[in-house]
C-alpha positions as CSV (number, residue, x, y, z in Angstrom):
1,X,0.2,-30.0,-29.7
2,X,0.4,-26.2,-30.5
3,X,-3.1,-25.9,-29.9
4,X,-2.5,-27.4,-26.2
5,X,0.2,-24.6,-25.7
6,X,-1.8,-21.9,-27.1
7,X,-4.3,-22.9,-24.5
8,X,-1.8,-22.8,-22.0
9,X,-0.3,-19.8,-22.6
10,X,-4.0,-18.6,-22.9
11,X,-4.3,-19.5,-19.3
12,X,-1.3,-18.2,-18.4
13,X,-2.4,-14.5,-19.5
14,X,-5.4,-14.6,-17.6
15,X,-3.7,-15.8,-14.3
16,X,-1.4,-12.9,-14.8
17,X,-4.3,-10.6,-15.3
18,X,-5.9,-12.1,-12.5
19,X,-2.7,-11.0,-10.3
20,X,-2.4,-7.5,-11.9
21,X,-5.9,-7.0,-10.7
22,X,-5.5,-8.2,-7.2
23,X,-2.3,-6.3,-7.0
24,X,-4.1,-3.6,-8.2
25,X,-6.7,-3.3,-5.3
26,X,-4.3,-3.9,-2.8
27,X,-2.3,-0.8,-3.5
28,X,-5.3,0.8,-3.4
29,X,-6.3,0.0,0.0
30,X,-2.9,0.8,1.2
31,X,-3.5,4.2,-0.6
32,X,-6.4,4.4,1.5
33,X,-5.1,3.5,5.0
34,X,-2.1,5.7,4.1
35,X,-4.3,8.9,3.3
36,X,-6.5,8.4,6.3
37,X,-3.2,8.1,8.7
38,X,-2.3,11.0,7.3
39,X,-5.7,13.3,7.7
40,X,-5.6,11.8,11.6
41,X,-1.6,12.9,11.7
42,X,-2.8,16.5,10.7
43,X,-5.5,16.1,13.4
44,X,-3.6,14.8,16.7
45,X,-0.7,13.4,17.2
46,X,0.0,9.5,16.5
47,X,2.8,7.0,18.0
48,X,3.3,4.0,16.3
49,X,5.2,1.3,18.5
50,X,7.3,-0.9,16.5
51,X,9.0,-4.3,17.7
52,X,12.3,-5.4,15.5
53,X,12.1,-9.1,14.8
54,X,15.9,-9.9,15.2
55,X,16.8,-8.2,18.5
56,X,13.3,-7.7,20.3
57,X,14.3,-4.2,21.1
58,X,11.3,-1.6,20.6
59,X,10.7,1.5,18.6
60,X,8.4,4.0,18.8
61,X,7.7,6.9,16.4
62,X,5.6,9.8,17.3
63,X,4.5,12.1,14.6
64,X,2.9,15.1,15.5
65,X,1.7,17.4,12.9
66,X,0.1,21.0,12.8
67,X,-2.3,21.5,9.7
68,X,-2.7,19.9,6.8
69,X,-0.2,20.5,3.6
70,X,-1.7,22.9,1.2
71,X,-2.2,21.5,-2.5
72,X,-0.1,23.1,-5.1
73,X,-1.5,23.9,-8.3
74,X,-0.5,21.4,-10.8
75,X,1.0,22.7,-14.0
């Protein structure tokens, strides 16, 4: 019997590895999409259209930006 639960618990880390991982490479591709809306903000000017769910009424954001941020030196 405790060798059955060892096994399950066992599996249980790995799915939640399994997860981590996944989770992992999803923020990273958000990191990505966000960076590369960014560089394009600093480039032209973007409007994203945005439709609520509960009243149907639409929103639009424009962003417009001028140059890109300069890094500051970390300390």
């Amino acid at each position: 019997m405790a060798k059955e639960d060892s096994q399950k618990s066992a599996l249980e880390v790995e799915d939640i590895k399994r997860h981590l991982d996944m989770l992992d490479q999803r923020l990273d591709n958000i990191d990505s999409i966000v960076s590369a809306v960014a560089e394009r903000v600093m480039n032209q000017p973007i409007a994203i259209n945005i439709t609520c769910p509960h009243c149907g009424s639409e929103v639009e954001i424009s962003i417009i930006g001028s140059k890109k941020p300069s890094k500051r030196p970390r300390k």
